[in-house]
Each structure stands twice: as structure tokens, then as C-alpha cells.
VEXVO-944145 format. One line per field, with one value per residue (C-alpha): residue in three letters; x, y, z. Coordinates in steps of 0.1 Angstrom, whole numbers, always signed. Last residue first. Layout:
r c(Ala, ...);
x c(X, ...);
y c(Y, ...);
z c(Z, ...);
This chain:
r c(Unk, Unk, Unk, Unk, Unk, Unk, Unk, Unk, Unk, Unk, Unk, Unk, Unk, Unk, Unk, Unk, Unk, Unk, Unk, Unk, Unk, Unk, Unk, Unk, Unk, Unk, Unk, Unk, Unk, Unk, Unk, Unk, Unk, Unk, Unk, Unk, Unk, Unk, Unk, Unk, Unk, Unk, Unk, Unk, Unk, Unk, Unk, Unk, Unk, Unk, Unk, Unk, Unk, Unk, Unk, Unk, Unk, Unk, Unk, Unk, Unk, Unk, Unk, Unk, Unk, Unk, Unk);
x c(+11, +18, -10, -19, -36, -76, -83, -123, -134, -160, -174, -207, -212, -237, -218, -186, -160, -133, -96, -65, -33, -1, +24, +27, -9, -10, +20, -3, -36, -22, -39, -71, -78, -71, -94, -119, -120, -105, -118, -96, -81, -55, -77, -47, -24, -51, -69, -39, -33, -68, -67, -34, -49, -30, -1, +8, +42, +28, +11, +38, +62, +34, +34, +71, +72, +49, +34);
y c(-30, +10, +28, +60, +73, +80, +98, +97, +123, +122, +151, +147, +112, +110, +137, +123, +147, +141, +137, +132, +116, +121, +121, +163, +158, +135, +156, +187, +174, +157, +180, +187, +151, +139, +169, +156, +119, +91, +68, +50, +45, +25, -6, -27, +2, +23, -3, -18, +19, +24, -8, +1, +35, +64, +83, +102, +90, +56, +65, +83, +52, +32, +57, +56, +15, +12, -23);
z c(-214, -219, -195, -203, -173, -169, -138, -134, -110, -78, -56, -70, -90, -119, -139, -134, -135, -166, -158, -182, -173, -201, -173, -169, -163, -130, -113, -120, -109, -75, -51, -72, -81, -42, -40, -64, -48, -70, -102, -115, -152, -166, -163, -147, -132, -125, -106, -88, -78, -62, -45, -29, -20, -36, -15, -44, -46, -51, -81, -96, -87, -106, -134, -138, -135, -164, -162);
């Protein structure tokens, strides 16, 4: 587990669930303003996003996780 991206993820007030998620599948998928708010902090740490087409209002934060 990468203890920067988990201190990240905590930081940014994430849902446990959602950080478990993240931290086992290296991606989760968040609300766009949670998205929005935390965009910067996510991108400096190698994150990228991509809108799901199916899901208004919903984004796909993929992190690179290191096992």
C-alpha cells in the first residue's frame, strides 16, 4: 500500500469505503465536485479522471497504485 496516497486520501476527507477502494483497485469512482475540489492534490500524485458517460454527475479517479 502506498502510504502517500493513503495520507492523500485521508486528507481529502474520502469515505472509508471509498479509500479502501482506491487503495485496492486503484481506482474509485467519486462525485464530480468531490472531483472538482480535490483535482489538483489528486493530479500532482499521478491521478487521472475520466467522466462516465453513463453516470451524470459521476467521475472515475484512477490512482497509480504501487503493490
Amino acid at each position: 500500500m502506498n502510504d502517500k496516497i493513503k495520507e492523500i486520501l485521508v486528507e481529502l476527507r474520502l469515505q472509508e469505503d471509498d479509500i479502501n477502494e482506491i487503495l485496492t483497485k486503484g481506482e474509485v469512482i467519486v462525485d464530480i465536485l468531490t472531483a472538482k475540489d480535490f483535482a489538483n492534490v489528486f493530479l500532482e500524485n499521478g491521478a487521472s479522471f475520466s467522466c462516465e458517460p453513463d453516470i451524470d454527475a459521476l467521475v472515475k479517479v484512477t490512482m497509480p497504485i504501487k503493490k
